[in-house]
C-alpha positions in Angstrom: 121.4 -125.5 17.3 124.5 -128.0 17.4 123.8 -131.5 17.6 124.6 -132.2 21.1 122.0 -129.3 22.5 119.6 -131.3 20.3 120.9 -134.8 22.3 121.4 -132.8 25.6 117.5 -132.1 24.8 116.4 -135.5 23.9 117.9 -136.8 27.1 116.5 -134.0 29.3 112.8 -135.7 27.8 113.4 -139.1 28.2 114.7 -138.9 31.5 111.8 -136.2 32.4 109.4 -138.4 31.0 110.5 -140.8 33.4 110.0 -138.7 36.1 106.2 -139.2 36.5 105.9 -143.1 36.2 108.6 -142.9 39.1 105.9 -140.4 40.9 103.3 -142.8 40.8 105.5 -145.0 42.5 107.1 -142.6 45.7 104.0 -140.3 45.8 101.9 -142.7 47.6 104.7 -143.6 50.0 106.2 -140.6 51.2 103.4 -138.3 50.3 103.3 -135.1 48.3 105.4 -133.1 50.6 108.0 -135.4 52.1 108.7 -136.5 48.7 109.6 -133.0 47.2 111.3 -131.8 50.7 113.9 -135.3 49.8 113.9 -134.5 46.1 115.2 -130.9 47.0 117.6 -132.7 49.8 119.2 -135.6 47.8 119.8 -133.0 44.7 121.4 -130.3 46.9 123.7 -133.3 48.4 124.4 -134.1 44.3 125.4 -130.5 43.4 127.0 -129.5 46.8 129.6 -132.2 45.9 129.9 -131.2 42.7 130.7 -127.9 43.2 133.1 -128.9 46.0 134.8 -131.2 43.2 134.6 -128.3 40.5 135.5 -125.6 43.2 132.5 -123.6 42.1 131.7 -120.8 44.6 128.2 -120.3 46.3 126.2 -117.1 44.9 126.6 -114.2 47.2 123.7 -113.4 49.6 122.1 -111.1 47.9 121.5 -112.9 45.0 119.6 -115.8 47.6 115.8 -113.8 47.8 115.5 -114.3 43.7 116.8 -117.8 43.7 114.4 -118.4 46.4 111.9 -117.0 44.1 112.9 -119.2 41.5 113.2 -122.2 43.2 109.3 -121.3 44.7 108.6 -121.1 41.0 110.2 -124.3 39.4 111.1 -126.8 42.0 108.8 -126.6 44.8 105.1 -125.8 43.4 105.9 -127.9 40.5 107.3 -130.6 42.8 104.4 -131.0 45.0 101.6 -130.2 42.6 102.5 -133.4 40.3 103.4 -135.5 43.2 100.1 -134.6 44.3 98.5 -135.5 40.3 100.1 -138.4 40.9 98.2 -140.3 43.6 95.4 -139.6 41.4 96.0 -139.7 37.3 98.4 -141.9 35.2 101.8 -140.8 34.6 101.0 -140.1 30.9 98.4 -137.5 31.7 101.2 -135.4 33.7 103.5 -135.9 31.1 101.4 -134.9 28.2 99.6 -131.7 31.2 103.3 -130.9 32.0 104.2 -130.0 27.6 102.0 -126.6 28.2 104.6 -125.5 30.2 106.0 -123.8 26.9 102.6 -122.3 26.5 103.1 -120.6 29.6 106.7 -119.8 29.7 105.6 -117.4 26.2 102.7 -116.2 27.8 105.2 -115.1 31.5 107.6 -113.4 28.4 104.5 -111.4 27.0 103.7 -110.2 30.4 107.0 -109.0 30.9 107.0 -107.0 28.0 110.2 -109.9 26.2 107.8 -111.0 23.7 104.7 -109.7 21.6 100.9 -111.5 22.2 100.4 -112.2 18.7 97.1 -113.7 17.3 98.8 -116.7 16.5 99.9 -117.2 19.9 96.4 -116.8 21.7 95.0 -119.1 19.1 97.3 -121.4 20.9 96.3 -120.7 24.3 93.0 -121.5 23.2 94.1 -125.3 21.4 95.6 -125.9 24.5 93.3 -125.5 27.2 90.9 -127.7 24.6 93.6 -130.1 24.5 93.6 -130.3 27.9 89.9 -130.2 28.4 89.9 -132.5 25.6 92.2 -135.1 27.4 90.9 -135.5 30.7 87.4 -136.0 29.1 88.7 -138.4 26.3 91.1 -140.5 27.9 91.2 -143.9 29.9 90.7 -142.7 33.5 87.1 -142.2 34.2 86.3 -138.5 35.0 86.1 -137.3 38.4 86.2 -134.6 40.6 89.6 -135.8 42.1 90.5 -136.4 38.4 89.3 -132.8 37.2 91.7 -131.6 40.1 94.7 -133.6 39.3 94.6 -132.3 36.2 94.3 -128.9 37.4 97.0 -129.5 39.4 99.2 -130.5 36.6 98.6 -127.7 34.6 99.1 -125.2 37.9 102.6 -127.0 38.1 103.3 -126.4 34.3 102.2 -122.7 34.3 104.6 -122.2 37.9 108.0 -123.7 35.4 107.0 -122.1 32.6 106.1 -118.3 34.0 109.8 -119.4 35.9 111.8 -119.7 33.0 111.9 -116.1 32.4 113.8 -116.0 36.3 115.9 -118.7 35.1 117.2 -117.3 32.2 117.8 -114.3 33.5 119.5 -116.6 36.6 121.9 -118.2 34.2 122.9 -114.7 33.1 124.1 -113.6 36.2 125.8 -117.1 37.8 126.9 -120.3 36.9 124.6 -123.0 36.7 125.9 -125.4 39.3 125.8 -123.1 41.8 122.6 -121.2 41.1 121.0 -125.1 40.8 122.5 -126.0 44.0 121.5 -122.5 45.4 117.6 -123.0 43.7 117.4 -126.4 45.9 118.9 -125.5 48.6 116.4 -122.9 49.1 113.8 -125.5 48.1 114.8 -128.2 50.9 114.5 -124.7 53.4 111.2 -124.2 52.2 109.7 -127.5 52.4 111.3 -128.4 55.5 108.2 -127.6 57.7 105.5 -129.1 55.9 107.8 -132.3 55.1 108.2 -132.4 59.2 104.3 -132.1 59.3 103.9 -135.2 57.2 106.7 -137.6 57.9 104.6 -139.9 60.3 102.4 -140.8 57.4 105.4 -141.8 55.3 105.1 -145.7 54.2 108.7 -147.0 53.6 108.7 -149.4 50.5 111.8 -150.5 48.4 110.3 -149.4 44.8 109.6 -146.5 46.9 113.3 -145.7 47.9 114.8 -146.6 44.8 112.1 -144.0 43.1 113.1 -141.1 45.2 116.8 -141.6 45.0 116.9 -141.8 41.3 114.3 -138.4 41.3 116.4 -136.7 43.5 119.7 -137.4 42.4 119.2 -137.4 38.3 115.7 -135.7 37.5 116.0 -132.9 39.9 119.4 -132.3 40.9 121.9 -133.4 37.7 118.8 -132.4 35.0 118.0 -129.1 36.2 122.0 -128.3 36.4 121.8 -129.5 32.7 118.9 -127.6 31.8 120.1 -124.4 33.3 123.7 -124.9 31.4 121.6 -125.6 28.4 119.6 -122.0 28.9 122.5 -120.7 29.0 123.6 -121.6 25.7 120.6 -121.8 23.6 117.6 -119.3 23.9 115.3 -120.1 26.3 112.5 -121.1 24.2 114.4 -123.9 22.7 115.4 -125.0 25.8 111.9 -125.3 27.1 111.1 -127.5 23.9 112.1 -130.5 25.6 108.9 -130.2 27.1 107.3 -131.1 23.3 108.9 -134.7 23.7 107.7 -135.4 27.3 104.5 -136.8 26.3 106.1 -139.2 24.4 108.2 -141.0 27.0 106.0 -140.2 30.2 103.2 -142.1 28.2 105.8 -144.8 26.9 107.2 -145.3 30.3 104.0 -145.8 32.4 102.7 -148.2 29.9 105.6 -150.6 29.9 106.9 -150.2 33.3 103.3 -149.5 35.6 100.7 -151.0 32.7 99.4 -148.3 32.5 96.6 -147.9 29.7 97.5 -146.5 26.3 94.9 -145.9 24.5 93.9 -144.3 20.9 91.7 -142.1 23.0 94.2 -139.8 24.5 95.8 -139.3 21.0 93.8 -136.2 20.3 94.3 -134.7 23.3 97.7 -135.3 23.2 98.0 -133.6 19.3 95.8 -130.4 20.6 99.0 -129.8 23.7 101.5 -130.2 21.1 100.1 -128.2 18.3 99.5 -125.3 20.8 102.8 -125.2 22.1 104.2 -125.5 18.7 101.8 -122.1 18.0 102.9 -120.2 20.9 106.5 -120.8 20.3 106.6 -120.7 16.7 108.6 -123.5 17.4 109.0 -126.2 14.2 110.3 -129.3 14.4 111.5 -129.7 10.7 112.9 -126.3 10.8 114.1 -126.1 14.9 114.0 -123.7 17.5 113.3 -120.2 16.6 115.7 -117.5 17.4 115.5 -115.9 20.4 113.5 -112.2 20.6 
């Protein structure tokens, strides 16, 4: 891997990471659905004039039904599941729930017949649904049914990315990444647009809240995910995904200075359980980097 993948990487988790502290602040604003309908708006606005500035082309329409199907599987359900999580759990708990999205992404490959089920890798299944388990019941935030759920819901979300990677590879294989993003959220904003609608008279305007959902439409999900996909492109897919190892650290590092949220030596086995699985399922290893692709 050349070193600016690796920095493209480490930016792509930092400014993921940031992502869910930024949650806890629009979620309880705009609400679950109105905030992933203006996510998907305010990052096809971003791309559309970039591709206008680039003179990129739209796909061609019958590409649209699969990059609907992607955007179903890593921008909408994703979206609206953790904005969801987040009027319930702290942002670190989706950050560290959202780094078995690896797990997953393997397991989706398997299925499809790209990669082999090996022992090692169900052994990591296994770590990481006890990490998870281990987590929720370990952590800060006193358990709950709402809490069991969010967490559920976090994990739903990271399984919808991660069995979506394999369409978004294969995506960047057949278009350019600008316009495929742009397509991917275009197609999002179409989907969402009725139950945003639904929900818009419940929306509570604050400034933190504006500000939130401009820089989470604009950077995390429109720029980012052109990134990402221009990244998958050039690296194999798994070590693309990767970024997802680093998450943890920055969601949790960014909720505790920036909401006060709690930090506590509690969550730290939780948190070594999700990493240690993915690192299983993926082979990946950080001393030695990404694996090659199968």
């Amino acid at each position: 891997m050349q070193t600016r993948h690796f920095l493209q990487l480490i930016a792509l988790s930092a400014l993921w990471g940031a992502s869910f502290p930024l949650l806890r602040i629009a979620s309880p604003a705009f609400g679950p659905w109105m905030l992933a309908g203006l996510r998907c708006l305010l990052a096809t606005l971003v791309l559309s004039v970039l591709m206008r500035a680039l003179k990129e082309r739209w796909p061609p329409r019958h590409a649209w039904p699969r990059l609907a199907l992607l955007s179903l599987l890593t921008v909408v359900m994703p979206f609206v599941l953790f904005n969801w999580a987040a009027l319930v759990i702290p942002a670190g708990y989706s950050a560290v729930l959202n780094a078995t999205a690896p797990l997953f992404g393997v397991l989706a490959a398997a299925v499809a017949g790209e990669e082999r089920l090996t022992a090692r890798r169900l052994l990591g299944c296994a770590v990481g649904f006890a990490g998870v388990a281990l987590l929720v019941r370990l952590g800060p935030v006193a358990v709950t049914p709402q809490v069991v759920l969010a967490a559920l819901a976090c994990t739903a979300a990271a399984a919808s990315y991660g069995f979506g990677t394999i369409l978004m590879k294969r995506a960047t294989l057949a278009h350019a990444p600008l316009p495929a993003s742009a397509a991917v959220h275009v197609a999002g904003a179409l989907i969402l647009l009725l139950p945003a609608g639904v929900t818009a008279p419940q929306v509570e305007l604050t400034t933190g809240a504006v500000i939130a959902v401009a820089v989470l439409g604009t950077v995390t999900s429109g720029f980012m995910y052109w990134i990402s996909m221009r990244l998958m492109r050039e690296i194999p897919a798994s070590a693309a995904t990767s970024a997802a190892f680093m998450i943890p650290l920055f969601g949790v590092t960014w909720g505790g200075l920036f909401l006060g949220e709690p930090v506590t030596a509690s969550m730290l086995p939780g948190c070594l359980l999700v990493l240690a699985a993915t690192a299983l399922i993926t082979g990946f290893n950080p001393f030695k980097g990404a694996p090659p692709e199968p």
